[in-house]
LOLO-211665 format. One record per residue (C-alpha): residue number from 1; residue in one letter; x negated, y, z. Coordinates in Angstrom, 1 decimal, padded with zeros to 4 digits. Layout:
<recs>
<rec n="NUM" res="A" c1="X" c2="Y" c3="Z"/>
...
</recs>
This chain:
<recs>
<rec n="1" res="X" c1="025.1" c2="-039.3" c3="040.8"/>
<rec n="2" res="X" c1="027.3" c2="-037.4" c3="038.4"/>
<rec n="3" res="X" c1="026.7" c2="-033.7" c3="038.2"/>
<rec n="4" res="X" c1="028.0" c2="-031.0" c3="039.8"/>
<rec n="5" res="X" c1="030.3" c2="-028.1" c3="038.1"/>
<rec n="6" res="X" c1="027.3" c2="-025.8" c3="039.0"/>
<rec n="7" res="X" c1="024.2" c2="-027.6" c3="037.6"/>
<rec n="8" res="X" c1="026.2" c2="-028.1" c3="034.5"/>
<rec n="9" res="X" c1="027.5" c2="-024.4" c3="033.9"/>
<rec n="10" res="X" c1="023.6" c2="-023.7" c3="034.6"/>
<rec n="11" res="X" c1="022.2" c2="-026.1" c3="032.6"/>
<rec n="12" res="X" c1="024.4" c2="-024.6" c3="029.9"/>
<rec n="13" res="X" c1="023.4" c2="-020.9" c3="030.6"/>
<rec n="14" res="X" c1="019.5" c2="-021.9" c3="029.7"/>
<rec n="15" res="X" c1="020.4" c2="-023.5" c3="026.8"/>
<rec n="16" res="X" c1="022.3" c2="-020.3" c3="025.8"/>
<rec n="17" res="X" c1="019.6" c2="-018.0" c3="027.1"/>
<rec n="18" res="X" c1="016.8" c2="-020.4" c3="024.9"/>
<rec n="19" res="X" c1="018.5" c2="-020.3" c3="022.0"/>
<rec n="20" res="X" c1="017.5" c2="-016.6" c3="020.6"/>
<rec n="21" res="X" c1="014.3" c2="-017.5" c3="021.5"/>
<rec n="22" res="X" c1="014.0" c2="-020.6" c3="019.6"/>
<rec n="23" res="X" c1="015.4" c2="-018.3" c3="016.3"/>
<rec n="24" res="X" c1="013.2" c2="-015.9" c3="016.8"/>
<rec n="25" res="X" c1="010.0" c2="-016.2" c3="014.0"/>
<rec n="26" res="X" c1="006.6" c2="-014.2" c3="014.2"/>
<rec n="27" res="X" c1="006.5" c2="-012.5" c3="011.0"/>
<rec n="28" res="X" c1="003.9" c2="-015.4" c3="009.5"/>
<rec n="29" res="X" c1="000.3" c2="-014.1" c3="008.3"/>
<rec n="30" res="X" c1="-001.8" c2="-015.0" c3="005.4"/>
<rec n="31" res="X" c1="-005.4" c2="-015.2" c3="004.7"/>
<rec n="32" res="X" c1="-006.9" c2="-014.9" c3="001.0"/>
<rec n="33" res="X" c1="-008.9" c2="-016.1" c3="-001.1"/>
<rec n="34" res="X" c1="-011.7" c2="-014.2" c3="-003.4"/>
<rec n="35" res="X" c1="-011.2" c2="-014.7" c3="-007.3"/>
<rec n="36" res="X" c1="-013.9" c2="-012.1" c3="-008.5"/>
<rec n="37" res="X" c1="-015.3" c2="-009.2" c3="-007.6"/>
<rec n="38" res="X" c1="-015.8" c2="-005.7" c3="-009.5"/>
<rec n="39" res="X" c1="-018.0" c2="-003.0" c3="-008.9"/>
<rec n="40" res="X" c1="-016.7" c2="000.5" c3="-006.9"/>
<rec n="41" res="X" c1="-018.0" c2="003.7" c3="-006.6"/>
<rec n="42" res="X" c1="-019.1" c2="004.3" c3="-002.8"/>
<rec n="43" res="X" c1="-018.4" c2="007.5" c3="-003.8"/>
<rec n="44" res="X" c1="-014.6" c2="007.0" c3="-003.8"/>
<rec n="45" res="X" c1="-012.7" c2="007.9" c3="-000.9"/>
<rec n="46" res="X" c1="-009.8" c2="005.9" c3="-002.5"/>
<rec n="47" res="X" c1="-006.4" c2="007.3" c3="-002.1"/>
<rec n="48" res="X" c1="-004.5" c2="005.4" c3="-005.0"/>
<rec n="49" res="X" c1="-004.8" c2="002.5" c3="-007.2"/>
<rec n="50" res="X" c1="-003.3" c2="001.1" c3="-009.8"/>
<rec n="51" res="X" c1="-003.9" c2="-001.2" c3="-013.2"/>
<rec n="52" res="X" c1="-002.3" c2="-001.0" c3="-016.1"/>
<rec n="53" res="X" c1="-003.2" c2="-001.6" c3="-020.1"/>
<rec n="54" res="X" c1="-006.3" c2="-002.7" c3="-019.1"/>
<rec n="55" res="X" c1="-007.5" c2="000.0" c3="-017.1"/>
<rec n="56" res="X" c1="-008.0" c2="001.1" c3="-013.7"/>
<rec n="57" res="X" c1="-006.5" c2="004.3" c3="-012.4"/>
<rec n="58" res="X" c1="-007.6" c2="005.7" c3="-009.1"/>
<rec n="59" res="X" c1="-007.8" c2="008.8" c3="-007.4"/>
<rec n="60" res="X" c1="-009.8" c2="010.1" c3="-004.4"/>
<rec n="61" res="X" c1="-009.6" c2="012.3" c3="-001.4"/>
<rec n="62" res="X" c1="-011.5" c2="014.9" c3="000.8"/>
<rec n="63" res="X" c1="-011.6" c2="018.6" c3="000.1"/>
<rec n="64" res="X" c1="-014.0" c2="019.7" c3="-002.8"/>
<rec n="65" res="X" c1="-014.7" c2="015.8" c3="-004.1"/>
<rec n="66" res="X" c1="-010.8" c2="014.4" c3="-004.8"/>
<rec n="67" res="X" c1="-010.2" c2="013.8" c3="-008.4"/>
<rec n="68" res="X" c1="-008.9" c2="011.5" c3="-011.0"/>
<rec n="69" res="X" c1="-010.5" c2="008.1" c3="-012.6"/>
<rec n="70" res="X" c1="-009.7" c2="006.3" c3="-015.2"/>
<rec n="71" res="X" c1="-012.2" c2="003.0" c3="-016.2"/>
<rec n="72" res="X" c1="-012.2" c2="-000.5" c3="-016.5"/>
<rec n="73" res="X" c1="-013.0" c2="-002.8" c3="-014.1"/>
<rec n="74" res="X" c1="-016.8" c2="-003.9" c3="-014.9"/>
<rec n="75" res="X" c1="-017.9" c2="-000.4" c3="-015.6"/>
<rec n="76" res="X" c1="-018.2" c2="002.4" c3="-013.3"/>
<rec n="77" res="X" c1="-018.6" c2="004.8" c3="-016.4"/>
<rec n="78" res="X" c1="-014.9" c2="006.9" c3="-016.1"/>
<rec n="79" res="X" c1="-013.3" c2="006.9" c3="-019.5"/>
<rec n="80" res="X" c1="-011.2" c2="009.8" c3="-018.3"/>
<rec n="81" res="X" c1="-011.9" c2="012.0" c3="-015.2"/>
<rec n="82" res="X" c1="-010.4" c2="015.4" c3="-013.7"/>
<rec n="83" res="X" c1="-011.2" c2="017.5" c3="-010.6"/>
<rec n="84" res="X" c1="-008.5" c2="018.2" c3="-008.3"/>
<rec n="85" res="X" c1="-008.6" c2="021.6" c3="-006.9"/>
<rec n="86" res="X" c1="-011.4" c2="021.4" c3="-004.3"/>
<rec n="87" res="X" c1="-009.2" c2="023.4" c3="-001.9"/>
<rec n="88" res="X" c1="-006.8" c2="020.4" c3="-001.7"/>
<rec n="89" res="X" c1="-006.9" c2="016.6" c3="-000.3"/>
<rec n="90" res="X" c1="-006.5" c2="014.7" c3="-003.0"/>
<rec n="91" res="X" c1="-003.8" c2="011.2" c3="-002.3"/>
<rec n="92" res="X" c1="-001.8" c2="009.1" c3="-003.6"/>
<rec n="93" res="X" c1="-001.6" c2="007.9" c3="-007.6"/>
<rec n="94" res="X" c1="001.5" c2="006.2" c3="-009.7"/>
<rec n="95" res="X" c1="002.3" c2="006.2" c3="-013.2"/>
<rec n="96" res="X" c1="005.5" c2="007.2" c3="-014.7"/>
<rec n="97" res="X" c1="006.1" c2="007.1" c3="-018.7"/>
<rec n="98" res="X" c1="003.1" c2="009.2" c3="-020.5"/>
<rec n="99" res="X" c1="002.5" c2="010.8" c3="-016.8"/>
<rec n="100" res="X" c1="000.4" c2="009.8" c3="-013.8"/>
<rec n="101" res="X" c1="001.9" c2="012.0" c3="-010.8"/>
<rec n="102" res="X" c1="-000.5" c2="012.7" c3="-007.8"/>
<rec n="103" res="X" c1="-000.2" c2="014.3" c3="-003.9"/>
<rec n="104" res="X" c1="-002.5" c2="015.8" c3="-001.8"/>
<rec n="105" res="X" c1="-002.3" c2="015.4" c3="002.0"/>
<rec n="106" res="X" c1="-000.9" c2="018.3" c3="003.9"/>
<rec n="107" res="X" c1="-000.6" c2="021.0" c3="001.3"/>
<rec n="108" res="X" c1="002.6" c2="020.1" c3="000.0"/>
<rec n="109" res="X" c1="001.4" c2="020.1" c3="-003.2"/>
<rec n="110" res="X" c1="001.0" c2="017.6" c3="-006.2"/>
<rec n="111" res="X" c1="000.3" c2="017.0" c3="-009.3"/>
<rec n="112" res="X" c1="001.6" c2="015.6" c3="-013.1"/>
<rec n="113" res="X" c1="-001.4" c2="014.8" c3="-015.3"/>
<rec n="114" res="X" c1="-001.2" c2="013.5" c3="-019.1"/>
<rec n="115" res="X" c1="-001.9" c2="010.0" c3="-018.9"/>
<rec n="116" res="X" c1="-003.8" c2="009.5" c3="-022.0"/>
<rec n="117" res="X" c1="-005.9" c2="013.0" c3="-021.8"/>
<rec n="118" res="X" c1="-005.7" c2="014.0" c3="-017.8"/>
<rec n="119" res="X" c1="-004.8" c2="017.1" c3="-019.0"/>
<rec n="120" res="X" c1="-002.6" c2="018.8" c3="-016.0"/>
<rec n="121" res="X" c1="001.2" c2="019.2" c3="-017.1"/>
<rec n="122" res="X" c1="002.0" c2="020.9" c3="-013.6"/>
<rec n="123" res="X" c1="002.7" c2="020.9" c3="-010.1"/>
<rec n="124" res="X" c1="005.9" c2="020.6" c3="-008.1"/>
<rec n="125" res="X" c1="006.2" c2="021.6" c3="-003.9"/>
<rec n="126" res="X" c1="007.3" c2="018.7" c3="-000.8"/>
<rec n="127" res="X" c1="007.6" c2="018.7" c3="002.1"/>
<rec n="128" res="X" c1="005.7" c2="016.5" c3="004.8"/>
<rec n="129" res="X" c1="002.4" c2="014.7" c3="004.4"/>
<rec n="130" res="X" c1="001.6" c2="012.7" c3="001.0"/>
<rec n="131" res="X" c1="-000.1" c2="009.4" c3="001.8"/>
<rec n="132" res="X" c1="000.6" c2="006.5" c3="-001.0"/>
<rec n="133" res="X" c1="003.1" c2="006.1" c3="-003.9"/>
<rec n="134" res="X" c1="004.3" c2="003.2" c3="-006.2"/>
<rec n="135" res="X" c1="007.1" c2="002.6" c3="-008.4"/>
<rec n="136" res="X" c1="009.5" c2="000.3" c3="-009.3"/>
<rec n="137" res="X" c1="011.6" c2="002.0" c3="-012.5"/>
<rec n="138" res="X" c1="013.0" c2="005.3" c3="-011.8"/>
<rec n="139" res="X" c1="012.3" c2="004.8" c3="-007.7"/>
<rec n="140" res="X" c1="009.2" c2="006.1" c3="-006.0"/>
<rec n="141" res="X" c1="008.0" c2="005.0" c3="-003.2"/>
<rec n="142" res="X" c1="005.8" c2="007.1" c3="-000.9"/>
<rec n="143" res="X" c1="003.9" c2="006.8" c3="002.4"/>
<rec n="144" res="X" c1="003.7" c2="009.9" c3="004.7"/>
<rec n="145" res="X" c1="001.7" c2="008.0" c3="007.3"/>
<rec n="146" res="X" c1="004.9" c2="007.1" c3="009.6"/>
<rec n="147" res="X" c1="007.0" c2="003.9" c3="009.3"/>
<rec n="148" res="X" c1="009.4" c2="005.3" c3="006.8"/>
<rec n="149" res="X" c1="008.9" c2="005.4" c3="002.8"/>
<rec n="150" res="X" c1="010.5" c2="008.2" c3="001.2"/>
<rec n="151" res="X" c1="012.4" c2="007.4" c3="-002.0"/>
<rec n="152" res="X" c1="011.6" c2="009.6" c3="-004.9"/>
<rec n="153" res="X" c1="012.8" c2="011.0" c3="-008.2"/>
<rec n="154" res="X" c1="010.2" c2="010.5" c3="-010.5"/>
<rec n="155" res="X" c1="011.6" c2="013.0" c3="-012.8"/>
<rec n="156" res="X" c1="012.0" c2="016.1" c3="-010.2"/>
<rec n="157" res="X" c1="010.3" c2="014.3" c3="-007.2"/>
<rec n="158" res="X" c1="012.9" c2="015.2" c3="-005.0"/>
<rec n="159" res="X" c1="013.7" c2="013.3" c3="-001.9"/>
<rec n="160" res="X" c1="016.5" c2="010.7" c3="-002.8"/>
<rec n="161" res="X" c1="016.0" c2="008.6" c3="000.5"/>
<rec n="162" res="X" c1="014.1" c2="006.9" c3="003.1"/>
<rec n="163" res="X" c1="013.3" c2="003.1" c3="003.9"/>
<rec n="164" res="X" c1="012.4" c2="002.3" c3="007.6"/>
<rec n="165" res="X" c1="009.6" c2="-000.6" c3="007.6"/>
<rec n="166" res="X" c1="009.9" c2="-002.7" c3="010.8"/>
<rec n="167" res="X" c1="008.0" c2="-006.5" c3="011.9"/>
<rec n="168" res="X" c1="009.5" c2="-008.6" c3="014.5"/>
<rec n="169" res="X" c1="012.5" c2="-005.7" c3="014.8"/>
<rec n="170" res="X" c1="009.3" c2="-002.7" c3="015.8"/>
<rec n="171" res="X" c1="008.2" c2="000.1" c3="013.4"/>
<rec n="172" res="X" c1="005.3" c2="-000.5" c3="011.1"/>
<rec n="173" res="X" c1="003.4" c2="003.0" c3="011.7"/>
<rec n="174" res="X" c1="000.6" c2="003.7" c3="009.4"/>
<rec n="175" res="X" c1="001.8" c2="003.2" c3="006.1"/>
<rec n="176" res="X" c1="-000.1" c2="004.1" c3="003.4"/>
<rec n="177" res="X" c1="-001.5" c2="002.8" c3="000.4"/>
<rec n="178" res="X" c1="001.4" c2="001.2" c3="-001.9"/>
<rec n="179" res="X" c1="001.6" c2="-001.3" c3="-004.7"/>
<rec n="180" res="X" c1="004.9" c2="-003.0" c3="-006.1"/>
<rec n="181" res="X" c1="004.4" c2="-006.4" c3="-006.3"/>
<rec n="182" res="X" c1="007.0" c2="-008.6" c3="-008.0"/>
<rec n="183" res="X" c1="009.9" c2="-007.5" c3="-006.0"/>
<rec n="184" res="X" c1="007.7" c2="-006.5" c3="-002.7"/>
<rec n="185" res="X" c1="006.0" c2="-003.7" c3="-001.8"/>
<rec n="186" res="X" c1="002.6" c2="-004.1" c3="-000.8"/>
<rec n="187" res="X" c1="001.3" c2="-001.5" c3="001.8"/>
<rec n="188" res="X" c1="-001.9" c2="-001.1" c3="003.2"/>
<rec n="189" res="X" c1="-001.8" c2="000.0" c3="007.3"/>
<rec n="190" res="X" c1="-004.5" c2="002.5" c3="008.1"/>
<rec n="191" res="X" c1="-007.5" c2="001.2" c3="009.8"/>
<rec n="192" res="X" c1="-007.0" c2="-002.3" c3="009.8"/>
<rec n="193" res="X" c1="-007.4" c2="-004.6" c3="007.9"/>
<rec n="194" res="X" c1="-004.1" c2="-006.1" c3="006.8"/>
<rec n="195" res="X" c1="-001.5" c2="-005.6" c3="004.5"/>
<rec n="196" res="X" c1="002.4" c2="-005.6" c3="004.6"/>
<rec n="197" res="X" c1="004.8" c2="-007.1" c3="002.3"/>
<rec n="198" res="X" c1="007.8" c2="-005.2" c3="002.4"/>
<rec n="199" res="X" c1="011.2" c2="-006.7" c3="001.1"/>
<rec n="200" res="X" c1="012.6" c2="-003.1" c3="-000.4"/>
<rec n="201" res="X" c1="016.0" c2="-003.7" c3="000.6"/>
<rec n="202" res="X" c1="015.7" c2="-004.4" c3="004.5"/>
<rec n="203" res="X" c1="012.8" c2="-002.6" c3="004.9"/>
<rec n="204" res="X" c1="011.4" c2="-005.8" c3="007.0"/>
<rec n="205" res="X" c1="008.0" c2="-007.0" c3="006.5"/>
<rec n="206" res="X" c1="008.6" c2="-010.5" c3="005.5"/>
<rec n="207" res="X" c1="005.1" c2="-011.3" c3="005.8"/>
<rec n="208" res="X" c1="000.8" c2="-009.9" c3="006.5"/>
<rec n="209" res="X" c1="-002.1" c2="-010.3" c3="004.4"/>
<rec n="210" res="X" c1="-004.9" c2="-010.2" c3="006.6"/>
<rec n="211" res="X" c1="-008.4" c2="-009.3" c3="004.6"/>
<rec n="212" res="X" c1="-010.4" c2="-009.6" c3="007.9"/>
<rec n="213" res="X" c1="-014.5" c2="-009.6" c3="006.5"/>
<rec n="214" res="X" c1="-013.7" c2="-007.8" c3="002.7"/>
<rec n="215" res="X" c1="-015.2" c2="-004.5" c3="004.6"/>
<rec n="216" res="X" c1="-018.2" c2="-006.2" c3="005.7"/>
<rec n="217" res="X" c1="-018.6" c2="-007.8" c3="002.6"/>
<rec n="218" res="X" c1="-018.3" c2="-004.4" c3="000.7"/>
<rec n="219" res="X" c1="-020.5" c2="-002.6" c3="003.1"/>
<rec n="220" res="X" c1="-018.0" c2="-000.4" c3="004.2"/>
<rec n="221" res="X" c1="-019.7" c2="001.7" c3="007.1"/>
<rec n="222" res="X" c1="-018.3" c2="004.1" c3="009.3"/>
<rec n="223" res="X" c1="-014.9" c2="004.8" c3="010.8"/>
<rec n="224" res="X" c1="-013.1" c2="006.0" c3="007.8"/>
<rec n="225" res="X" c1="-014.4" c2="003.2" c3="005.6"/>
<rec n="226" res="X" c1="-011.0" c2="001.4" c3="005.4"/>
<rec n="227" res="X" c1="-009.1" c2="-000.8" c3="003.8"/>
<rec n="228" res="X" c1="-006.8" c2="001.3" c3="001.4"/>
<rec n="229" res="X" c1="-006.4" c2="000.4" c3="-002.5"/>
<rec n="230" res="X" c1="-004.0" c2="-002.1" c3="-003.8"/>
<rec n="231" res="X" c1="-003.6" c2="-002.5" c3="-008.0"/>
<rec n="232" res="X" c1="-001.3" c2="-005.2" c3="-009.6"/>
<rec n="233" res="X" c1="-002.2" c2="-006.6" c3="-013.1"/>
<rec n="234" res="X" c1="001.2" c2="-007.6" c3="-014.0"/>
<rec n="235" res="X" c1="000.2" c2="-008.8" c3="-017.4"/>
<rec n="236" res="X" c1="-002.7" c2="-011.0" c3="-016.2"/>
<rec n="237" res="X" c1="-001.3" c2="-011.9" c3="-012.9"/>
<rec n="238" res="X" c1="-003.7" c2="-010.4" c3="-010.6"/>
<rec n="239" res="X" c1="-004.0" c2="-008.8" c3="-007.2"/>
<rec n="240" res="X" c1="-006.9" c2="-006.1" c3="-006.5"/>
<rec n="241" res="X" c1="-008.2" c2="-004.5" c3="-003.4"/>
<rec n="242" res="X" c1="-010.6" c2="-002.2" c3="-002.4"/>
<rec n="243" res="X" c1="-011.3" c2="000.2" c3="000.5"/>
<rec n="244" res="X" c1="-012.7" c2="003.6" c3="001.0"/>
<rec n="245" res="X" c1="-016.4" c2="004.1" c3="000.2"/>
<rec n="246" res="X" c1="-016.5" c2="000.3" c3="-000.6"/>
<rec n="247" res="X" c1="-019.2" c2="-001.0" c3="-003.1"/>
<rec n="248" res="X" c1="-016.8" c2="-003.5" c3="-004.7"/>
<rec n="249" res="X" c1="-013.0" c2="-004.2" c3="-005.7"/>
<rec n="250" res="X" c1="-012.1" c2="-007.3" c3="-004.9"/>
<rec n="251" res="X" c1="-009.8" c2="-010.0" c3="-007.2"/>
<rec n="252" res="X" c1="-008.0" c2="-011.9" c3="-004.7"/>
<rec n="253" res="X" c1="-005.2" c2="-014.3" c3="-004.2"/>
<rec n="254" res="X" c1="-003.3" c2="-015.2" c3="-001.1"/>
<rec n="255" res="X" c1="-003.7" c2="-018.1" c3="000.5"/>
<rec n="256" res="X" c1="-000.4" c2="-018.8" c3="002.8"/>
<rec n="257" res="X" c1="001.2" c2="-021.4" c3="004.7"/>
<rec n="258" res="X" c1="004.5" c2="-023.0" c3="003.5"/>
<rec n="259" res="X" c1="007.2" c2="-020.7" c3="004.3"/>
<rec n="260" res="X" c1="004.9" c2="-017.6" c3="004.3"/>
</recs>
């Protein structure tokens, strides 16, 4: 029996209907793989991280203990240190030329240090909460704990613009550790344990690094024991990760499906 005018117009309909479905992809999620692990101080309520010249750079938070570290990896003996005003959160940490430029959490206030001394070089005012930086040449990037980056001058550290960061077309609140990784940005997502990778010109997450078991494994304890610390060894090729209070850093490399 040949078809009717209506089963064909509603055959057609379904297929139209199916076809947005069909396109739409799950943002895809990766697992990882442990290369080598380094020792951390539980200690460290770890705000920032970053590697660079062979050294580790991170600094800390919580009122009267947030400060500055600089060590290598197999040592937790600090090469440099400094003490952040104990009336202050201490947050995030990125370099920039002989600097290292830090923020505190919701006293509008941060901080320009001498990279090779730690001597401070000043302070500059913002507005809003200060969560996690990177940088990718004269950009900054910074985490206020919402689903928007805020672009920054490195030079004045004035606001230059923002950067919504969506998955699946829905805001990515939470944002807050930050690492540029060869042309992504790496952020951590408060308490939990993934990461998102952040194409910097969309703003989309193009795909999550989940580190389910690292806290266990670094006997993180507590609520607050988090996930949060990413570091890129751009000379050696290597990804670390750490987490608040953790015993250890972790070298680690994705392990992804094709098309992840």
């Amino acid at each position: 029996m040949l078809p009717t005018f209506r089963t064909v117009f509603v055959a057609a309909l379904s297929l139209i209907a199916a076809v947005p479905a069909a396109q739409a992809k799950s943002v895809p999620v990766c697992g990882y793989r442990i290369d080598n692990a380094y020792p951390h101080d539980t200690g460290a309520f770890t705000e920032g991280l970053l590697f660079d010249r062979g050294l580790l750079y991170e600094s800390t938070g919580q009122k009267g203990d947030s400060r500055i570290v600089v060590r290598a990896l197999e040592t937790l003996e600090p090469i440099l240190q400094a003490q952040i005003d104990p009336s202050v959160f201490g947050e995030g940490l990125v370099d920039w030329e002989d600097q290292l430029i830090s923020l505190t959490w919701r006293d509008g206030i941060g901080y320009r240090w001498d990279r090779e001394t730690l001597k401070p070089l000043g302070t500059f005012r913002y507005e809003g909460e200060g969560w996690g930086m990177t940088r990718h040449d004269e950009t900054i990037y910074q985490s206020d704990g919402s689903s928007s980056l805020r672009l920054r001058d490195p030079a004045t550290m004035r606001q230059t613009g923002t950067l919504a960061v969506t998955a699946d077309g829905r805001p990515v609140e939470n944002l807050n550790e930050l690492e540029w990784i060869e042309g992504a940005i790496w952020a951590n997502v408060w308490m939990t344990d993934r990461i998102a990778r952040i194409d910097p010109k969309s703003g989309k997450v193009t795909s999550w690094l989940d580190l389910a078991g690292l806290r266990d494994r670094a006997g993180g304890h507590g609520a607050d024991a988090v996930l949060n610390g990413i570091a890129w060894d751009a000379s050696g090729q290597r990804i670390f990760v750490t987490g608040k209070n953790w015993n250890q850093i972790f070298q680690i490399t994705p392990v992804c499906t094709k098309g992840a």
